[in-house]
KETITOR-392413 format. One record per residue (C-alpha): residue in one letter; x, y, z. Coordinates in pm, whole numbers. Each point is the difference from the previous one (the first is absolute). Layout:
BEGIN
[rec A,[X,Y,Z]]
...
END
This chain:
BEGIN
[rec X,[11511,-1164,1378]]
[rec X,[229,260,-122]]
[rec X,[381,-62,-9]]
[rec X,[222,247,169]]
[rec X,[197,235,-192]]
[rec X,[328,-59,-55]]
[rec X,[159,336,-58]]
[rec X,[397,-155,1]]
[rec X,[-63,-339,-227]]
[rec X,[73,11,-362]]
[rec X,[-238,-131,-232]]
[rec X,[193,-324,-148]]
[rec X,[-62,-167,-360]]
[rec X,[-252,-265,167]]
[rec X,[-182,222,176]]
[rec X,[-61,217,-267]]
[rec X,[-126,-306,-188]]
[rec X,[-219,-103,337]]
[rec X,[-164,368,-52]]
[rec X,[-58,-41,-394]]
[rec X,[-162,-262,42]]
[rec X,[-247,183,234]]
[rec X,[-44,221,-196]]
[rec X,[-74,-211,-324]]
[rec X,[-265,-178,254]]
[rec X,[-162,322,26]]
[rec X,[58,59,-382]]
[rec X,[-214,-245,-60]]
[rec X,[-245,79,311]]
[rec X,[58,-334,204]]
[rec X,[10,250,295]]
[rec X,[-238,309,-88]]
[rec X,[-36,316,-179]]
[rec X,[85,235,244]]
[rec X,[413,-5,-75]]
[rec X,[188,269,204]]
[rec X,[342,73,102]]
[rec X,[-107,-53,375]]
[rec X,[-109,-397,-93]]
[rec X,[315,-95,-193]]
[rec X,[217,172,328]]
[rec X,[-233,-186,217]]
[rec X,[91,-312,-179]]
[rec X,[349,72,-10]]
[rec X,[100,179,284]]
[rec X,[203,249,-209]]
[rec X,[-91,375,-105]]
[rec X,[-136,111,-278]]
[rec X,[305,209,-116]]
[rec X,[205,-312,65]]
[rec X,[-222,-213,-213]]
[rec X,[-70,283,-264]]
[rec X,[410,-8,-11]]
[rec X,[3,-323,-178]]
[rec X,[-115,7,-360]]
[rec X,[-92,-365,-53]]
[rec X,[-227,101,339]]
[rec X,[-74,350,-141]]
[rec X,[-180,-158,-349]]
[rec X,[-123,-287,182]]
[rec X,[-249,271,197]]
[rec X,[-51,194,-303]]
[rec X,[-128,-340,-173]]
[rec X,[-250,-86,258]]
[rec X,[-128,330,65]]
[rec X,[-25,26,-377]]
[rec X,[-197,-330,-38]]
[rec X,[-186,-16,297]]
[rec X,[-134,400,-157]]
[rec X,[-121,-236,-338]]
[rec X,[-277,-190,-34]]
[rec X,[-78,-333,209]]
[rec X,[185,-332,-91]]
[rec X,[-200,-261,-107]]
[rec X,[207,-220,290]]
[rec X,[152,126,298]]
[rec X,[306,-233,-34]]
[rec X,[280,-24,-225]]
[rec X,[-21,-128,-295]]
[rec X,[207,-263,-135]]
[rec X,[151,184,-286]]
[rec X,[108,270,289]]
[rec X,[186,-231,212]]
[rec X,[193,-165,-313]]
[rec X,[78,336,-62]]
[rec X,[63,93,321]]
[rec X,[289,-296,64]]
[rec X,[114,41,-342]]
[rec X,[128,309,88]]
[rec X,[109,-142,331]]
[rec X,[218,-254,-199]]
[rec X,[138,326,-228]]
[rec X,[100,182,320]]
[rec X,[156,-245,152]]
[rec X,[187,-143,-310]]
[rec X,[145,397,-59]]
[rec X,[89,-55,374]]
[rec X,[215,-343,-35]]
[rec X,[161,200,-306]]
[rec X,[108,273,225]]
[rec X,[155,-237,261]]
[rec X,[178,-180,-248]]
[rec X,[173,293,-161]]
[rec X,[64,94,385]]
[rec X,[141,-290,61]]
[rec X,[229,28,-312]]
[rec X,[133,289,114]]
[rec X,[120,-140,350]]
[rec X,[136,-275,-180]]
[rec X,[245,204,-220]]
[rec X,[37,231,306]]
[rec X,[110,-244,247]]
[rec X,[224,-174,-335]]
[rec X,[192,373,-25]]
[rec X,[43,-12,388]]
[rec X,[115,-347,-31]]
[rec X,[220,105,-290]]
[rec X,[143,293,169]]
[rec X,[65,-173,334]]
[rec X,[199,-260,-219]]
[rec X,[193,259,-174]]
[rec X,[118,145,374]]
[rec X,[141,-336,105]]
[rec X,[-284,-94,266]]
[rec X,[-203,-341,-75]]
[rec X,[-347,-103,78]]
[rec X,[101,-156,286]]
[rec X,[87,286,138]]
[rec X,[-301,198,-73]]
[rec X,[-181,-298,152]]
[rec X,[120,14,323]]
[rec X,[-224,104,285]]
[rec X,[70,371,139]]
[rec X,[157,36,330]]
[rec X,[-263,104,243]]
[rec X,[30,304,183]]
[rec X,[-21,48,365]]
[rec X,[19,333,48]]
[rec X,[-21,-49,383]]
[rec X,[316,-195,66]]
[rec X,[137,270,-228]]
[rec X,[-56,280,207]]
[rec X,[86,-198,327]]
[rec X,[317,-50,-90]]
[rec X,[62,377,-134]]
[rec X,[-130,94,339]]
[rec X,[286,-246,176]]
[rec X,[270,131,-200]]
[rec X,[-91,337,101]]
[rec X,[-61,-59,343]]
[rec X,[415,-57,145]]
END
């Protein structure tokens, strides 16, 4: 059954993976020959121009409508070779991705040290930065601007 469309929902790092991997399933003809746009929005209830947005998605298509043009496999499924490749990358990607987050997080640690630093150097502590804001109740407020008008 085909999935709605979702014209308004963004196409997120895991679902772009959920899609590759679709599409390397058809790459290596574990669901047909017959590889169109129309199957792939089917399966993912996007648009083409949305999927055909993402590059990863983009060469993903290109690849199985490349191989799937090729001669027959001798083996419909993936070889073994393929998927050690396949999560060797995985582990690549995702160790560039830890990288990333720690140099992120190294820069909100000598951000929030400069605020801290700052703060210091204007006389206020940490305990007062720490202290819960006052909440706001902006009905009372205008209540009692009301009464004072009122006499």
């Amino acid at each position: 059954m085909a999935k709605a469309i979702r014209a308004n929902a963004k196409i997120n790092e895991t679902k772009a993976q959920v899609i590759i991997s679709e599409l390397e399933r058809w790459r290596d003809r574990e669901l047909g020959t017959k590889l169109t746009w129309e199957k792939i929005e089917a399966f993912s209830g996007y648009t083409r121009q949305a999927l055909s947005r993402h590059l990863k998605i983009k060469m993903a298509y290109e690849a199985a409508k490349r191989a799937l043009a090729g001669p027959l496999r001798p083996s419909a499924s993936r070889s073994i070779a393929d998927e050690r490749q396949y999560f060797d990358q995985a582990v690549k990607d995702l160790r560039a991705k830890i990288q990333q987050y720690e140099a992120l997080e190294q820069s909100w640690l000598q951000r929030w040290q400069r605020i801290a630093f700052h703060c210091a150097a204007k006389g206020l502590s940490m305990e007062d930065l720490d202290k819960p804001l006052d909440s706001i109740n902006r009905k009372d407020q205008q209540t009692r601007k009301k009464k004072k008008k009122e006499p």
